[in-house]
C-alpha positions in Angstrom: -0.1 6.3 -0.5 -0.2 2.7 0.1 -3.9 0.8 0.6 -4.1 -2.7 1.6 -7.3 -4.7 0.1 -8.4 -8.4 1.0 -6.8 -10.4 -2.1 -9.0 -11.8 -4.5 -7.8 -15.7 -3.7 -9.2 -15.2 -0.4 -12.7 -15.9 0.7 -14.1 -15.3 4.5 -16.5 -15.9 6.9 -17.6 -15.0 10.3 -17.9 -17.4 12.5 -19.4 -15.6 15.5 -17.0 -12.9 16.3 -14.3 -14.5 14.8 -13.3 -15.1 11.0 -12.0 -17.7 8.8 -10.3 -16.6 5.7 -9.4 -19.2 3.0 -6.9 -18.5 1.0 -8.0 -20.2 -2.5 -4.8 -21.6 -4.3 -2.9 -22.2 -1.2 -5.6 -24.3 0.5 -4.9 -22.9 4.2 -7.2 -21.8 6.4 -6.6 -18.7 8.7 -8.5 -17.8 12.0 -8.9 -14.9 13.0 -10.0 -13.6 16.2 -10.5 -10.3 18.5 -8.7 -7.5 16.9 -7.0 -9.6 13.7 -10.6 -10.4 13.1 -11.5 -6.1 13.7 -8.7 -5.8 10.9 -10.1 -8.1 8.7 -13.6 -6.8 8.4 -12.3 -3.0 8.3 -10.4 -4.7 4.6 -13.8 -4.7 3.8 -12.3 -2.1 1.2 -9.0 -0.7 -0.1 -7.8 1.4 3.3 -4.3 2.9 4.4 -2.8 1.8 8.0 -3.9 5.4 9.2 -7.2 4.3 8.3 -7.2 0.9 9.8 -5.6 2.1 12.8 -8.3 4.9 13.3 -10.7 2.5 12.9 -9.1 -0.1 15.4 -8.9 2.7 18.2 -12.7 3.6 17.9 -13.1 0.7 19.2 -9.9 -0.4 21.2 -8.6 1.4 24.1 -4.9 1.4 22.9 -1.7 4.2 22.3 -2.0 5.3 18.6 2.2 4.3 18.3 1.1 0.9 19.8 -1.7 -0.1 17.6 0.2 1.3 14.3 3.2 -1.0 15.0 1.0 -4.4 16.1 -1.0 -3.4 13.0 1.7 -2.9 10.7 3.6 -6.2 11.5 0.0 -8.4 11.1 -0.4 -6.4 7.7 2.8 -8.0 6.7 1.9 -11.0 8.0 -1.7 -11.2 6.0 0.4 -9.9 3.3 3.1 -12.9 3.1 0.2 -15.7 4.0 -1.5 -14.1 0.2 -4.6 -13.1 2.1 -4.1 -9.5 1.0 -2.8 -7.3 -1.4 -0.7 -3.8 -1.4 -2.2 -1.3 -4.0 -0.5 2.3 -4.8 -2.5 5.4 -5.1 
């Protein structure tokens, strides 16, 4: 199973209900908003995309196919900016 974790290079913080992640060597800055930002702080640990998406609809009113594909593509997208990391279990 794959888990996706915030990368060690990256630091955060909330500003309001937003965040701003950092990503250390790179020196760019990321903002994050709305549900990116709900993504974000459910990273707060190692979770799979079932888990994040679970999560998401808890507190989103969206279709489970929907929110696995918008998740999914922004999971690649934090992946390729170096603000997270893939981990095998």
């Amino acid at each position: 199973m794959t888990l996706f974790q915030r990368s060690p290079q990256a630091m955060s913080a909330e500003v309001g209900a937003d965040v701003v992640a950092l990503h250390a060597e790179r020196g760019f800055a990321f903002g994050m908003e709305g549900v990116t930002a709900s993504v974000w702080q459910l990273l707060d640990r190692p979770r799979s995309l079932a888990e994040i998406v679970a999560g998401l609809r808890l507190e989103y009113d969206v279709e489970e196919d929907q929110c696995r594909d918008e998740v999914g593509a922004l999971l690649a997208d934090l992946r390729d900016e170096g603000l997270i990391d893939e981990v095998t279990e």
